[in-house]
GUTIKE-106713 format. One record per residue: x, y, z of N, C-alpha, C in turn; residue number from 1. Coordinates in pm, 1 decimal. Example, Ala and Ser with C-alpha at 12.3 -4.5 7.8 and 13.67 -1.06 7.14 Angstrom:
{{1319.0,-569.0,780.0},{1230.0,-450.0,780.0},{1320.0,-330.0,780.0},1};
{{1285.0,-225.0,708.0},{1367.0,-106.0,714.0},{1290.0,3.0,787.0},2};
END
This chain:
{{26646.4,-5810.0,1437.6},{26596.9,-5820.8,1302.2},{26511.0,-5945.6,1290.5},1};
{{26388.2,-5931.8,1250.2},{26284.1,-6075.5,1228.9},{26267.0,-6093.9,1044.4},2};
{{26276.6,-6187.8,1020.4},{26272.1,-6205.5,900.3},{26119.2,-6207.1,845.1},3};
{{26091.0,-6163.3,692.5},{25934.6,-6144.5,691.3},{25884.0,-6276.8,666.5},4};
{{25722.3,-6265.5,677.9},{25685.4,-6386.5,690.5},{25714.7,-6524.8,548.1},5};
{{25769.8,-6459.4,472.7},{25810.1,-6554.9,327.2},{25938.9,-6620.1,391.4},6};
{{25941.6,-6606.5,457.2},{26150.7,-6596.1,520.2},{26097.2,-6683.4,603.1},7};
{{26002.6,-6654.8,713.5},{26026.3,-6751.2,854.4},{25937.4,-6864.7,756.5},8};
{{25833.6,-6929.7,716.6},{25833.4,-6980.6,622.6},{25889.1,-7089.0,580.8},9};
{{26016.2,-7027.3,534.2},{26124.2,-7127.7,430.3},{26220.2,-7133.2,492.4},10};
{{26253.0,-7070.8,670.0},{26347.2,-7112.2,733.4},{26452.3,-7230.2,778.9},11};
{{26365.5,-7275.0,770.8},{26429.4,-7463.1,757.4},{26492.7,-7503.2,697.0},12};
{{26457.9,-7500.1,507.5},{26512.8,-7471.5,435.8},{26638.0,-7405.4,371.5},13};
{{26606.9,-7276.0,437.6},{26714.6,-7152.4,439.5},{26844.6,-7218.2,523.8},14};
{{26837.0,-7241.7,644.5},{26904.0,-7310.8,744.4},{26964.8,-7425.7,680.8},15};
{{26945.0,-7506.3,609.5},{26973.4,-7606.7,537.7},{27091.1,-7580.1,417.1},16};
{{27029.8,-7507.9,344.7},{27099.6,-7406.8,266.8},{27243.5,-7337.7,298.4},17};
{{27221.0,-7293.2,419.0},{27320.6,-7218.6,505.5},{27439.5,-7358.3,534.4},18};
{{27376.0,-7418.8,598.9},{27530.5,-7540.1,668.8},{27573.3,-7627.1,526.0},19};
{{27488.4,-7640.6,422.6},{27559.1,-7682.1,290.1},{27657.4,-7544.6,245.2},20};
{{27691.8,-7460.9,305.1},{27749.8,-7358.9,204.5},{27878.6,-7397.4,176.4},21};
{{27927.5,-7346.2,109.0},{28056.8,-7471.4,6.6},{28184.0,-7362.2,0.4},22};
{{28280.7,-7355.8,-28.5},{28401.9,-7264.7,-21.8},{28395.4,-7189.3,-201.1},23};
{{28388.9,-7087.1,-248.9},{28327.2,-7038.5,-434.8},{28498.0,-6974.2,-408.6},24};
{{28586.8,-7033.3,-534.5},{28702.8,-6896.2,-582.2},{28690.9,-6884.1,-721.9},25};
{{28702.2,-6774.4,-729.7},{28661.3,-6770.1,-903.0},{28691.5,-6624.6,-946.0},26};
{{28657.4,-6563.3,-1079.7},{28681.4,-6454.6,-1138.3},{28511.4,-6405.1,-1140.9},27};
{{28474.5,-6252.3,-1082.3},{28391.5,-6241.6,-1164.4},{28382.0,-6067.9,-1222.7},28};
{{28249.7,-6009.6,-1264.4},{28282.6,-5903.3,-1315.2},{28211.4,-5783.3,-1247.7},29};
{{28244.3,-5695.5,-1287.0},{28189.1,-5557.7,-1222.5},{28198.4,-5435.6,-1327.8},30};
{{28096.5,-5362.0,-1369.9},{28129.6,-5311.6,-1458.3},{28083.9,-5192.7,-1430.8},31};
{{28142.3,-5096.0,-1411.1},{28068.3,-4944.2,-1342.3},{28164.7,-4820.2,-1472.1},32};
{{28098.9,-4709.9,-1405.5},{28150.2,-4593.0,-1511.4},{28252.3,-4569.3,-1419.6},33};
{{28347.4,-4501.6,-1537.6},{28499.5,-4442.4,-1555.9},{28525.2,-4345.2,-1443.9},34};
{{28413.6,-4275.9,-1443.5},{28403.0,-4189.4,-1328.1},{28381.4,-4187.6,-1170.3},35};
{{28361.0,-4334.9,-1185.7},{28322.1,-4425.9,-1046.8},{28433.7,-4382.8,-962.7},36};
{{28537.3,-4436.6,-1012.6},{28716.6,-4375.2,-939.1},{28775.9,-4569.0,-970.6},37};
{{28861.7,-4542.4,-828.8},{29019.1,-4644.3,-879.3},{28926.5,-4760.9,-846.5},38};
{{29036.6,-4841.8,-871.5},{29023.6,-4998.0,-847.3},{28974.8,-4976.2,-705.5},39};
{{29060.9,-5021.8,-613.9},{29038.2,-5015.7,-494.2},{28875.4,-4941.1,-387.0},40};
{{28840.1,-4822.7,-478.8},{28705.2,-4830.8,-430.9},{28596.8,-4901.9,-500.0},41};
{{28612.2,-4960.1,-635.3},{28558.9,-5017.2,-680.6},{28496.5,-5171.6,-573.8},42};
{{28572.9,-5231.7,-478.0},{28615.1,-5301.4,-394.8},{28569.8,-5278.0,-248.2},43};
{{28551.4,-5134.0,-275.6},{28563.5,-5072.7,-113.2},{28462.5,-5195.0,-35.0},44};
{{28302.6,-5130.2,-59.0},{28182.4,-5171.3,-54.9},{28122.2,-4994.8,14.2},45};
{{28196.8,-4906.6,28.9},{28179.7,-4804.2,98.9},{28044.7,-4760.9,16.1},46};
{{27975.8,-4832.3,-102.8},{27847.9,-4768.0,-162.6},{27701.9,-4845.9,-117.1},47};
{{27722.8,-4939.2,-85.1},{27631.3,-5034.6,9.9},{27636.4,-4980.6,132.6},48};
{{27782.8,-4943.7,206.6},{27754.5,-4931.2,376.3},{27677.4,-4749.3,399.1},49};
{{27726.6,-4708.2,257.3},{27616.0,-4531.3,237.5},{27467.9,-4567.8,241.4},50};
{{27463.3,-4652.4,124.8},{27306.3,-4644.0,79.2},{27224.9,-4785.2,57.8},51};
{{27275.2,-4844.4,122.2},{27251.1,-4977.4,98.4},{27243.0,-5055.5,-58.2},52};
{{27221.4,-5169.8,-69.9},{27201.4,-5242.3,-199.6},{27075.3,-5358.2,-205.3},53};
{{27092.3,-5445.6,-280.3},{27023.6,-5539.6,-272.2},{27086.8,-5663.4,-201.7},54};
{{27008.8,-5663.6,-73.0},{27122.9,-5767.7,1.3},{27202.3,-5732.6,86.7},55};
{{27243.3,-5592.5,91.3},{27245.0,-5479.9,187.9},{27208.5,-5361.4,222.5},56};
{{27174.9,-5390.3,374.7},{27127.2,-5278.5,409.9},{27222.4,-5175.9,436.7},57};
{{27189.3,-5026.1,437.6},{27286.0,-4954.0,453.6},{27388.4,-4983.4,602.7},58};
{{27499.8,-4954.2,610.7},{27533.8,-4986.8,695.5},{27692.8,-5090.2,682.7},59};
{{27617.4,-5178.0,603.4},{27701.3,-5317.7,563.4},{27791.4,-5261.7,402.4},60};
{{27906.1,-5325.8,397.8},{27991.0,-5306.5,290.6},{27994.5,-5439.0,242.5},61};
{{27944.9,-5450.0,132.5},{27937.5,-5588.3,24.3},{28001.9,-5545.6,-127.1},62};
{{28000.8,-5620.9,-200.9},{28122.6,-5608.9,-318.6},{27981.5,-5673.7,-428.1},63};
{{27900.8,-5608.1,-509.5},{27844.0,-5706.4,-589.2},{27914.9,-5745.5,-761.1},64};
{{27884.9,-5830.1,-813.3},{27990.4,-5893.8,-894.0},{27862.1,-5962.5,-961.7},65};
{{27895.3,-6002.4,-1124.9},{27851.1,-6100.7,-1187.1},{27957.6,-6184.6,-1219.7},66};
{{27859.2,-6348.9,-1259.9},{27944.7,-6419.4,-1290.9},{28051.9,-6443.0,-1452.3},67};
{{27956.5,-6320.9,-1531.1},{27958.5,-6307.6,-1645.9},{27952.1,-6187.1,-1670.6},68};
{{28030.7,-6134.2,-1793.7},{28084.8,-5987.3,-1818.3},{27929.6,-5966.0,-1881.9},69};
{{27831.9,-6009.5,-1961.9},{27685.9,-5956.0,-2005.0},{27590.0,-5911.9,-1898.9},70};
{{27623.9,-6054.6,-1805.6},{27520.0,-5979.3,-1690.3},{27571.6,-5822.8,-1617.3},71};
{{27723.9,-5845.7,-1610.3},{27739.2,-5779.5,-1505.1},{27726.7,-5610.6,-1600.1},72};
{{27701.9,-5579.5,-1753.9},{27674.5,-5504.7,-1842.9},{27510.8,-5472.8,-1789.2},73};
{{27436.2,-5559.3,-1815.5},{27289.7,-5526.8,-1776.5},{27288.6,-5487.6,-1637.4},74};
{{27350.3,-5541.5,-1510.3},{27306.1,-5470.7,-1390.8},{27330.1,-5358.3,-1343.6},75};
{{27421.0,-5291.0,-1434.7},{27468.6,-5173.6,-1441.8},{27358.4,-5055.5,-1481.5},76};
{{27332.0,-5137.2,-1607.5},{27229.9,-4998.5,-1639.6},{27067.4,-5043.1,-1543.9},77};
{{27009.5,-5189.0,-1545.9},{26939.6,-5145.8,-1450.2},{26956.4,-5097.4,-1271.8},78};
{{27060.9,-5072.3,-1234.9},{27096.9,-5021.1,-1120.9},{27080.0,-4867.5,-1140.8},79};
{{27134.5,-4804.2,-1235.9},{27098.5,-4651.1,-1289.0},{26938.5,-4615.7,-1292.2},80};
{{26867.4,-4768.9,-1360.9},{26707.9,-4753.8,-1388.0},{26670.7,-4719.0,-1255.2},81};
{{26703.1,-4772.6,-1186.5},{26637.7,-4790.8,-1053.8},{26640.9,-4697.0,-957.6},82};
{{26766.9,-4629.1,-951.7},{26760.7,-4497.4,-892.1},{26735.8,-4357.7,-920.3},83};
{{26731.6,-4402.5,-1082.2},{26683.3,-4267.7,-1152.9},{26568.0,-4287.7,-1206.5},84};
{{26515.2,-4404.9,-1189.9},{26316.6,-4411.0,-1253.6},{26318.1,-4431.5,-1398.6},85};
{{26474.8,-4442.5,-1464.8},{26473.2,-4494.0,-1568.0},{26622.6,-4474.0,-1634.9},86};
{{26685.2,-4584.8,-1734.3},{26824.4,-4547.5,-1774.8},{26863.9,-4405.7,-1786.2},87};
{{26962.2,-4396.3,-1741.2},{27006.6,-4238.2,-1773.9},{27054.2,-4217.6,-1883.7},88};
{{27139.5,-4295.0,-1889.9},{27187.9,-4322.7,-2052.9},{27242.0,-4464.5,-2179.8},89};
{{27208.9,-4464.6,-2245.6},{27217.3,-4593.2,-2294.2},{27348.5,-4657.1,-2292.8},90};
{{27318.7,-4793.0,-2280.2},{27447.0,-4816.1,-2287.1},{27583.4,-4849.0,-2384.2},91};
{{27511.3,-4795.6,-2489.8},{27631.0,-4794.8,-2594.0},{27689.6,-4654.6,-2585.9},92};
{{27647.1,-4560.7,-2527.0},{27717.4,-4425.0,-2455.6},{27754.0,-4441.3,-2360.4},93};
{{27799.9,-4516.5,-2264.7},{27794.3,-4556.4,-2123.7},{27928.8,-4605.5,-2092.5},94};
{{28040.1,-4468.4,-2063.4},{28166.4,-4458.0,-2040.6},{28202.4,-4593.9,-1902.7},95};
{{28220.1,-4686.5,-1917.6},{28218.0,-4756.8,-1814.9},{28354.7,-4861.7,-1864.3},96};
{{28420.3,-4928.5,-1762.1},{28497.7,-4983.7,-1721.4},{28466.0,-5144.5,-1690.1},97};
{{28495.5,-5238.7,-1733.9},{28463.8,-5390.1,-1649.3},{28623.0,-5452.2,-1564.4},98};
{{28564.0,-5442.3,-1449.6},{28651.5,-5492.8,-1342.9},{28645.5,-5666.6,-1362.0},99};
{{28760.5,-5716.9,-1365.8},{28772.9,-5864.7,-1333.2},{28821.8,-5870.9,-1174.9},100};
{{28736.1,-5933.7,-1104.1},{28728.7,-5917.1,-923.9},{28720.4,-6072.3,-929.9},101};
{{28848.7,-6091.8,-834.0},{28938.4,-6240.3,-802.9},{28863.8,-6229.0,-670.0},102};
{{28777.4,-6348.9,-642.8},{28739.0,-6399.0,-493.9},{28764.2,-6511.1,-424.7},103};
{{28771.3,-6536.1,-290.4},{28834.2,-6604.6,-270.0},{28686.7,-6620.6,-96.4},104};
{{28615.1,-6722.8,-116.5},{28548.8,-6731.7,-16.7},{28489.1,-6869.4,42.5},105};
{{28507.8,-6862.9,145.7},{28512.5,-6980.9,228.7},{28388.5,-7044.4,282.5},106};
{{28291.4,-6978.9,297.0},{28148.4,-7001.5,280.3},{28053.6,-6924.3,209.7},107};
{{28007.1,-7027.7,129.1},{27895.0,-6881.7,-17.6},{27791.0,-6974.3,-20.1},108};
{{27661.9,-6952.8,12.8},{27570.1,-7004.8,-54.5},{27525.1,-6994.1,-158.7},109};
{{27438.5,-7109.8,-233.7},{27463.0,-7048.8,-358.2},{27309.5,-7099.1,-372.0},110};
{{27188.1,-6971.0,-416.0},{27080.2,-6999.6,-472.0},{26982.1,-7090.3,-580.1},111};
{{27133.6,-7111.7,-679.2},{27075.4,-7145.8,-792.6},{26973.2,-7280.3,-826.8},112};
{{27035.7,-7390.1,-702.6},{26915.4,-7461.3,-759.1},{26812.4,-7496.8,-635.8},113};
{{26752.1,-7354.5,-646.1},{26639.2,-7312.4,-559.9},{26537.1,-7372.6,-623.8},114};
{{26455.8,-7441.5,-556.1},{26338.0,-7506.1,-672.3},{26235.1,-7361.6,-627.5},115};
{{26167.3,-7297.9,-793.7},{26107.7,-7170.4,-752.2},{25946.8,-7221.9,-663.6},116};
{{25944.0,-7362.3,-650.6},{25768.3,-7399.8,-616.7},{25797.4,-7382.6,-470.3},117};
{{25903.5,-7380.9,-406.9},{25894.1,-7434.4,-270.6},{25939.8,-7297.5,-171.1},118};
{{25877.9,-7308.9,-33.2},{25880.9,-7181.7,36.0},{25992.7,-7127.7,-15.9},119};
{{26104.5,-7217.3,36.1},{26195.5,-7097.7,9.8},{26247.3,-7014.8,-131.2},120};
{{26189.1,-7106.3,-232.0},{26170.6,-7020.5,-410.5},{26086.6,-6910.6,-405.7},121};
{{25979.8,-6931.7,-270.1},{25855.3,-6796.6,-362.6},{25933.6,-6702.0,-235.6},122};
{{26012.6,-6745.3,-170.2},{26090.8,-6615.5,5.4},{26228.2,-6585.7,-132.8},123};
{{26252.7,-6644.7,-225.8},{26380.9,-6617.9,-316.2},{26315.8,-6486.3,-406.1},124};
{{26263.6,-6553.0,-443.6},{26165.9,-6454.2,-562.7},{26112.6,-6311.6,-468.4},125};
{{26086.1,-6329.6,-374.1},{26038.8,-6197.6,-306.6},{26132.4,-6093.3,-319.0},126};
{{26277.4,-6146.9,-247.1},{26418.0,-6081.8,-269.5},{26512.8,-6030.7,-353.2},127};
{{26393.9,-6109.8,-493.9},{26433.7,-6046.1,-637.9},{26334.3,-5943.7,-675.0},128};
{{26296.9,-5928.8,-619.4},{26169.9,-5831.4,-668.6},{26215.7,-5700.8,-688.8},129};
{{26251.6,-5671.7,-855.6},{26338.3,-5521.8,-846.6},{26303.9,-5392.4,-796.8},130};
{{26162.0,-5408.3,-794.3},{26166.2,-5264.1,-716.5},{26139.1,-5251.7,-536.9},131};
{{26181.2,-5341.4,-520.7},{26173.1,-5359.1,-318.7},{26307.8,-5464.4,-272.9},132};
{{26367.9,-5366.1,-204.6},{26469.9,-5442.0,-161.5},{26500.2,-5439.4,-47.7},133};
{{26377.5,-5455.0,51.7},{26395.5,-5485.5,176.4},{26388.2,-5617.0,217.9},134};
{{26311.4,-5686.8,122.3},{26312.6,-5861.8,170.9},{26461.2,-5922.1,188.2},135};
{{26525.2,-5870.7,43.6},{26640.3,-5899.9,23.3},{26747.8,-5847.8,163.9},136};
{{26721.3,-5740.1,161.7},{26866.9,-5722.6,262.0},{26803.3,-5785.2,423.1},137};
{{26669.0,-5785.1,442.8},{26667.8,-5871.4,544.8},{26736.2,-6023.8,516.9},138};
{{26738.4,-6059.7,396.8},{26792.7,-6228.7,381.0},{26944.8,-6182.2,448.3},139};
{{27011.2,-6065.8,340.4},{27151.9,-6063.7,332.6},{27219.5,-6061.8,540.6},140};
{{27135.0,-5974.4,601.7},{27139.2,-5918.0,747.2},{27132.9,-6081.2,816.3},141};
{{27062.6,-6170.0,802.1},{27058.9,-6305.6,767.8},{27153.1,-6366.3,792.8},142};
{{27167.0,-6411.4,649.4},{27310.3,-6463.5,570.2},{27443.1,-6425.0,677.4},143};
{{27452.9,-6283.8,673.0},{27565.3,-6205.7,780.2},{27590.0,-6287.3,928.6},144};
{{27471.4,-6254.3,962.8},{27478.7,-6321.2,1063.1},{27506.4,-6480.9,1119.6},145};
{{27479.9,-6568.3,1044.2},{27492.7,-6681.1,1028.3},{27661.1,-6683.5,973.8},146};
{{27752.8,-6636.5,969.5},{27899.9,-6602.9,905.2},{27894.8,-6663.9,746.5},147};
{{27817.1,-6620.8,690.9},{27831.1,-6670.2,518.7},{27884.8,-6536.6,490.0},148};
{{27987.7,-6563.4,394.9},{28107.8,-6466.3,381.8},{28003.2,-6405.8,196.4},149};
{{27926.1,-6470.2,151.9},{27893.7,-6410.9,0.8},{27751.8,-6514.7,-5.5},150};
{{27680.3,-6485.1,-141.7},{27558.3,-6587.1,-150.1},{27563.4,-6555.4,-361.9},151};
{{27558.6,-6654.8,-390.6},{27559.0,-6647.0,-546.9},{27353.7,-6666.0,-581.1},152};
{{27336.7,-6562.6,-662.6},{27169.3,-6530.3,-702.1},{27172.9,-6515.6,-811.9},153};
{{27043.7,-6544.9,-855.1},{27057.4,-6522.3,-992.2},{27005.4,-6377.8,-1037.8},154};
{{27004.9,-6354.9,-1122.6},{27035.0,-6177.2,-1160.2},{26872.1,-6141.7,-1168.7},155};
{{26830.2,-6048.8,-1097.3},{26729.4,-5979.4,-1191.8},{26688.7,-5941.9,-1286.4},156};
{{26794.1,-5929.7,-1388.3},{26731.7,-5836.9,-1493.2},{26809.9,-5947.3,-1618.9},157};
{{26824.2,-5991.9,-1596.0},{26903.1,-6108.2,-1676.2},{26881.3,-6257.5,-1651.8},158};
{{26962.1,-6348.2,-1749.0},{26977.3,-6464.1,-1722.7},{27081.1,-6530.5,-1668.6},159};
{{27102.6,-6417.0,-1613.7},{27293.0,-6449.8,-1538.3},{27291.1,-6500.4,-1377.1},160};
{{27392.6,-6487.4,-1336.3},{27415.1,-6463.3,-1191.5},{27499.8,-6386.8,-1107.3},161};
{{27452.3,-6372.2,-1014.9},{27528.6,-6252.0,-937.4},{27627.3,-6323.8,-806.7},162};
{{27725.7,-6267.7,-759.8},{27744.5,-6257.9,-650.0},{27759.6,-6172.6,-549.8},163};
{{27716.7,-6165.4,-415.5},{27731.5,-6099.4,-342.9},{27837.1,-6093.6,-254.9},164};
{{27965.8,-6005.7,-204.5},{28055.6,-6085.0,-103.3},{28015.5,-5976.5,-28.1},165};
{{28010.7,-5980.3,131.1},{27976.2,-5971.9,210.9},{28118.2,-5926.9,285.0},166};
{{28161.9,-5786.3,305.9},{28306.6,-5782.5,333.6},{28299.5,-5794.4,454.4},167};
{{28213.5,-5759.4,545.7},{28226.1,-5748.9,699.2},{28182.2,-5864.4,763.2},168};
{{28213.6,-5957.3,699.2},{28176.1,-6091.4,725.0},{28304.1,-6156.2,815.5},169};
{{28248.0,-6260.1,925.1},{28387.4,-6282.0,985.1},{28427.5,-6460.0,1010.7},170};
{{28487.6,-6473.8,955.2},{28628.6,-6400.4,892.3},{28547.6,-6345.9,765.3},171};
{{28686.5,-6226.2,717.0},{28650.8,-6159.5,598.8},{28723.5,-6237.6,455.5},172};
{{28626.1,-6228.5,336.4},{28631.4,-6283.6,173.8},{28720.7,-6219.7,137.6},173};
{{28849.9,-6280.0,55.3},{28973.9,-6225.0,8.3},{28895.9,-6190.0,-134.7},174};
{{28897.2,-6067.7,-128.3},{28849.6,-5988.0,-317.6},{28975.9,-5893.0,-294.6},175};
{{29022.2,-5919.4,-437.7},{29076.5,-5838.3,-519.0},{29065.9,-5821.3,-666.2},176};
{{29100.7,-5685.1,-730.3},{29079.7,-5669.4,-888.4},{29217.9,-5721.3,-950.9},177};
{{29167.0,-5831.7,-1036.9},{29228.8,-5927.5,-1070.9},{29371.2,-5820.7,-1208.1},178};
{{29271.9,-5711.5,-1249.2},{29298.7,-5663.4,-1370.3},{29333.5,-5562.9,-1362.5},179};
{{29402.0,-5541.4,-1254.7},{29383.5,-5413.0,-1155.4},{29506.6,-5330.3,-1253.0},180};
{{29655.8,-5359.4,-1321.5},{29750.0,-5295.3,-1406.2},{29680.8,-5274.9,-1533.9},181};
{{29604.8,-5350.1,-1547.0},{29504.0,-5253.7,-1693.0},{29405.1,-5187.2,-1673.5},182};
{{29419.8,-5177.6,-1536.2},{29232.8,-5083.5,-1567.3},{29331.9,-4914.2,-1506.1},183};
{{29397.8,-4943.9,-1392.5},{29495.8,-4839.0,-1408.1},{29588.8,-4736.6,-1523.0},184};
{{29614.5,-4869.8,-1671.9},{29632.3,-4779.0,-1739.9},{29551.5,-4742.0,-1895.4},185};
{{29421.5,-4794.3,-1823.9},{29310.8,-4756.8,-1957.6},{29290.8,-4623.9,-1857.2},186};
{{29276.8,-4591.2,-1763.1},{29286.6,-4463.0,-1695.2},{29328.9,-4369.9,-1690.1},187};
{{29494.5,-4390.0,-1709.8},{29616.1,-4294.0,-1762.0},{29560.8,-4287.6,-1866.1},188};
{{29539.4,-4342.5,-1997.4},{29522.5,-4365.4,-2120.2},{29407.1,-4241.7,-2121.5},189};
{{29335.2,-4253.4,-2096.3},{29170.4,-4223.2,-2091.1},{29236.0,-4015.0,-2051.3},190};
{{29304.0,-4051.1,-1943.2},{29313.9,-3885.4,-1862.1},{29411.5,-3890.1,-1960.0},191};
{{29491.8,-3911.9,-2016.5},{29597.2,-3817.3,-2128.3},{29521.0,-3831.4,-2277.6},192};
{{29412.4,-3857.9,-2289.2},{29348.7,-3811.6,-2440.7},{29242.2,-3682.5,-2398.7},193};
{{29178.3,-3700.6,-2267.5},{29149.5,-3571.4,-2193.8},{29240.6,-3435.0,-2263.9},194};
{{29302.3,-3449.8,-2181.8},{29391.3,-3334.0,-2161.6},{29404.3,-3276.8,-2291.4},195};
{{29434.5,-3349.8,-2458.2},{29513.3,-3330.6,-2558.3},{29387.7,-3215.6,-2581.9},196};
END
């Protein structure tokens, strides 16, 4: 894998970036539809290692997460935009669920105070670019390799931030759903008003 030329570039940088990476535990959110299924695949990453994401290429199983329940509301529906060429449905109709996802990771880089003037801001900005996400998962293929277990970005479509954990990372990032006995029984809840 060669990184594109915005990447080799700001490598130095990047590299720099990389051996500062710092240990992140924290809460963050995930907010997908009802129909998605349980906790536990919510977690899998088995939808990145199908079809890849931003930051992964197919292949790789990553967990994406905001740091904040608004963002992680907006990346939802633009993630729908994006594969369907436009929201499918709005999101005040938008049967969905917010996961609180407990992480626990031992090396995360963290983007945020990327200055945007300098190589590696305009090789950052490339990787945000919502409708191409090959820069990006070349960073993430990257990142992987170098053993960074997650990388915190700031959101596309928002003013938030994201995280990425990186499950096949080695060693592997302890995620679990923090909220995992209530989202189980807004579920029951949900399938027995079904039924009535």
């Amino acid at each position: 894998m060669s990184l594109s030329a915005a990447w080799r570039a700001a490598l130095a940088d990047l590299d720099e970036l990389i051996r500062s990476a710092a240990p992140f535990q924290g809460q963050c959110f995930r907010s997908v539809e009802i129909a998605y299924g349980l906790p536990d695949e919510v977690i899998s990453g088995e939808g990145t290692r199908l079809h890849g994401g931003r930051f992964a290429s197919a292949g790789v199983r990553a967990v994406f997460a905001s740091l904040d329940e608004v963002t992680a509301t907006s990346e939802v529906t633009a993630r729908k935009a994006r594969l369907a060429g436009r929201a499918q449905i709005s999101i005040k109709s938008y049967p969905r669920i917010t996961y609180d996802i407990a992480v626990e990771i031992k090396k995360c880089v963290d983007f945020r105070s990327v200055d945007g003037a300098s190589d590696l801001g305009r090789a950052l900005a490339a990787a945000l670019d919502p409708s191409d996400l090959q820069v990006s998962q070349e960073l993430g293929q990257y990142l992987l390799k170098k053993g960074v277990q997650a990388a915190i970005v700031p959101s596309v479509v928002s003013q938030g931030v994201n995280v990425i954990v990186f499950l096949d990372a080695d060693p592997a990032p302890r995620i679990e759903i923090a909220n995992r006995k209530e989202i189980l029984q807004a579920i029951e809840d949900l399938a027995r008003r079904i039924k009535k």
